[in-house]
C-alpha positions in Angstrom: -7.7 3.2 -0.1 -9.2 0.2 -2.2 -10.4 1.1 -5.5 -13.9 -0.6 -6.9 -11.7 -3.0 -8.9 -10.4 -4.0 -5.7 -6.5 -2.4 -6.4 -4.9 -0.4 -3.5 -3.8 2.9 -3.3 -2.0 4.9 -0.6 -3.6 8.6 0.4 -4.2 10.8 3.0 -8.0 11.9 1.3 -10.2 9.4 0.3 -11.0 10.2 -3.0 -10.1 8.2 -6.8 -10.6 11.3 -8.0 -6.8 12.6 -6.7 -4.9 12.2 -10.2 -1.6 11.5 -8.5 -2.4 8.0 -6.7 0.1 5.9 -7.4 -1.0 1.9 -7.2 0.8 0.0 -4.7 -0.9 -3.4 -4.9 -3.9 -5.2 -7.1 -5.7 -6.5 -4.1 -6.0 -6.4 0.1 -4.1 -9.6 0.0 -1.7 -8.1 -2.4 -1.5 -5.0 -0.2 -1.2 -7.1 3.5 1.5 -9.1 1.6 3.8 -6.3 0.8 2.7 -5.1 4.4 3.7 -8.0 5.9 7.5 -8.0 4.3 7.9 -4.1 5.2 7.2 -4.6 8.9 9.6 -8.0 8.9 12.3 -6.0 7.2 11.7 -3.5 9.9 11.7 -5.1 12.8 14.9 -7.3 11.8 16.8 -4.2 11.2 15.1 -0.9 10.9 15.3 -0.4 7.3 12.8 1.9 6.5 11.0 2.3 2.9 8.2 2.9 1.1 5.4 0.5 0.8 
């Protein structure tokens, strides 16, 4: 989910008002970014993690 200030947040609801979120990135671009490393990671050896 993208918050108004544009940060990212990973959830299952889409709500801001869940006081566990936990920010994962500062922007989309930030977000596709970190995205982008966990899928290349992935597919080169299927390490999993979190994003």
């Amino acid at each position: 989910m993208a918050a108004p200030d544009r940060s990212v947040y990973p959830t299952q609801t889409a709500s801001l008002d869940e006081p566990e979120l936990d920010k994962v990135a500062d922007g989309r671009r930030q977000y596709l970014e970190l995205l982008e490393h966990f899928l290349t990671r992935f597919i080169a050896d299927g390490e999993t993690g979190n994003l």
